[in-house]
C-alpha positions in Angstrom: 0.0 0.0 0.0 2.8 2.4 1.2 4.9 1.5 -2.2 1.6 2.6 -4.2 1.4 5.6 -2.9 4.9 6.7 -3.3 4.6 5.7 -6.7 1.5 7.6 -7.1 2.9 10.3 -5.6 6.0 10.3 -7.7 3.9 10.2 -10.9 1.7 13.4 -10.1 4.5 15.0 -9.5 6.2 14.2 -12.5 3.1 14.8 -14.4 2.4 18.4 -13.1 6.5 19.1 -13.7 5.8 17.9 -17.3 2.9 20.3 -17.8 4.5 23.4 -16.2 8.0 22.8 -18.5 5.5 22.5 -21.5 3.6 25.4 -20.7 6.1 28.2 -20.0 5.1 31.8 -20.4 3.5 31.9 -24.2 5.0 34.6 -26.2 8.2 32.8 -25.4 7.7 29.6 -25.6 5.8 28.7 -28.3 6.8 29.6 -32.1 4.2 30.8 -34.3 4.5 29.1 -37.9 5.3 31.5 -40.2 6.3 29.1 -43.4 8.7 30.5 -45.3 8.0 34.0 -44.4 11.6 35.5 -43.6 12.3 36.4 -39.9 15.2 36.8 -38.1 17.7 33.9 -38.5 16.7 30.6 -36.6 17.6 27.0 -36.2 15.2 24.4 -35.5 16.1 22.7 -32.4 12.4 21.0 -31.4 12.1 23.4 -28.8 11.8 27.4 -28.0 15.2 28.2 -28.0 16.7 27.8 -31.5 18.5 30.8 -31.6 21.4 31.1 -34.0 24.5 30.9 -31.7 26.5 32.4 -34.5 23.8 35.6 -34.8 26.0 38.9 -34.3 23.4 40.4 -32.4 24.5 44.0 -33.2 22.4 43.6 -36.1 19.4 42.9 -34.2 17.6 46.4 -33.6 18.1 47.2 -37.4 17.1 43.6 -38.6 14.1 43.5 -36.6 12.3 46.8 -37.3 13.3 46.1 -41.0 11.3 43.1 -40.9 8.5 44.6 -38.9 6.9 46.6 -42.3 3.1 47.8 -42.6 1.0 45.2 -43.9 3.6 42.4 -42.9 1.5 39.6 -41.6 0.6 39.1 -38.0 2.2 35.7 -36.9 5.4 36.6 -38.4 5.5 40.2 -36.6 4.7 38.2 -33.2 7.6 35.5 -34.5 10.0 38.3 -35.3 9.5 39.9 -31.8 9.5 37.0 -29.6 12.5 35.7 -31.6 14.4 39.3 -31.2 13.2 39.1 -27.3 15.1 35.9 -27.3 18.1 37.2 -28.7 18.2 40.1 -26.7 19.1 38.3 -23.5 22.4 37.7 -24.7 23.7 41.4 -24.1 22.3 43.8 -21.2 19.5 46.4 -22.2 19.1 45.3 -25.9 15.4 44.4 -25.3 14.9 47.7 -23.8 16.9 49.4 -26.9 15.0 47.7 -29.4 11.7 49.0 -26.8 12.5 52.1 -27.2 12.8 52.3 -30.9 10.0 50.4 -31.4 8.1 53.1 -29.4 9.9 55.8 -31.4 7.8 54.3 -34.6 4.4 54.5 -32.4 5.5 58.6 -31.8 6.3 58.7 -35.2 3.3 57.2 -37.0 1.1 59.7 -34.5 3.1 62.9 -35.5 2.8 61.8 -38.9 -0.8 62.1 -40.8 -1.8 58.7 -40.5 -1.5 56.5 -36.9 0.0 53.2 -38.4 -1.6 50.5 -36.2 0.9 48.0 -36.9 3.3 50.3 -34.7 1.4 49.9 -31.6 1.0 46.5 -32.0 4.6 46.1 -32.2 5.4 48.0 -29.5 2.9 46.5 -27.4 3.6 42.9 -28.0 7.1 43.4 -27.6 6.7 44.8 -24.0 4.7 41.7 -23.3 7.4 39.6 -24.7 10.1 41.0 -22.8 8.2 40.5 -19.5 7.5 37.4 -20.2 11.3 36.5 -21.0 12.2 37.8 -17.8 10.2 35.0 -16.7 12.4 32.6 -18.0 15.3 33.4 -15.8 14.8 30.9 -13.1 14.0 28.5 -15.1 17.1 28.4 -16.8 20.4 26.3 -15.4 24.6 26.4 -15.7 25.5 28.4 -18.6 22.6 29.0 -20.4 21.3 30.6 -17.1 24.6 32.9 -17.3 24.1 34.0 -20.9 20.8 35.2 -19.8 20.3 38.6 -19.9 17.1 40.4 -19.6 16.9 42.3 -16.5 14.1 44.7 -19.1 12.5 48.0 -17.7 9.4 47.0 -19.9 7.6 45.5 -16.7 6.7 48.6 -16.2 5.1 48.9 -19.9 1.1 48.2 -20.4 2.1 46.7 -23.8 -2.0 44.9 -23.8 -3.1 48.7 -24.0 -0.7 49.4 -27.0 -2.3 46.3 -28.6 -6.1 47.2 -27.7 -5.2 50.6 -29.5 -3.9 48.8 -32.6 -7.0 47.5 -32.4 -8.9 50.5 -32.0 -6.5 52.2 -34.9 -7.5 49.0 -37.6 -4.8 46.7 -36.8 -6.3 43.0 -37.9 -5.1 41.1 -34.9 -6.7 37.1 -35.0 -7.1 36.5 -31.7 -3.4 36.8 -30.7 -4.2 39.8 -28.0 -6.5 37.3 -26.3 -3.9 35.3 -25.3 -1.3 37.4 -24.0 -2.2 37.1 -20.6 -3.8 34.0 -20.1 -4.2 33.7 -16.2 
């Protein structure tokens, strides 16, 4: 009797460690299919992290706003950012660089004569992103827990309100907003 539930015990556990791994935080951890649409560089690895480890990552501001035109399609704008959030944990405050000129296009679009939706979503889902990267952190062990580095300021960012005002602005979103924050 004892031996059963031991084992039973030992199982549930297992099983609930299984589920949590799977989950992680969801702008992270699960890719969007984007075909052969052409995103920053990638390799795939069967899981979320299949960064390029030979990716000079000075490139990555200007590559990922270059990639991130009007009328680019929605999943690969969320796979661009959550694959630049990725690569910005390799050097200190490149998520909150690329943030910040991300929000520079928002300002931009409104001083300009037409409010470009696509900007604000941008912006938005890249706060999200970042937050939920710094998630990841603990998660992480040895070296790849080292190489980590996303300490972002955009915790402090409402990046859902950017995205509702995409929406408000025209931005075609598919249901992605509805699952940034799934509680």
């Amino acid at each position: 009797m004892r031996l059963h539930r031991t084992l039973a015990t030992a199982l549930l556990f297992a099983l609930l460690a299984a589920a949590r791994a799977w989950a992680g935080p969801p702008l992270i951890c699960h890719a969007i299919p984007i075909g052969s649409e052409r995103s920053l560089p990638w390799i795939d690895v069967g899981s979320w992290n299949g960064a390029d480890p030979s990716y000079d990552v000075a490139r990555l501001e200007r590559e990922t706003l270059a990639l991130l035109v009007p009328g680019a399609p929605v999943d690969l704008r969320r796979e661009t950012l959550r694959r630049a959030a990725i690569y910005s944990a390799r050097e200190s405050g490149l998520g909150d660089s690329i943030l910040v000129a991300l929000m520079a296009r928002v300002m931009n679009a409104q001083a300009g004569t037409n409010a470009d939706p696509s900007a604000w979503f941008d912006a938005g889902y890249f706060a999200e992103t970042l937050q939920q990267a710094a998630r990841i952190y603990p998660l992480l062990h040895g070296s790849e827990r080292d190489a980590w580095m996303i300490r972002s300021g955009a915790r402090n960012v409402d990046g859902l309100a950017w995205m509702q005002t995409a929406l408000r602005l025209g931005f075609k979103d598919y249901g992605s907003i509805s699952t940034i924050r799934p509680e």
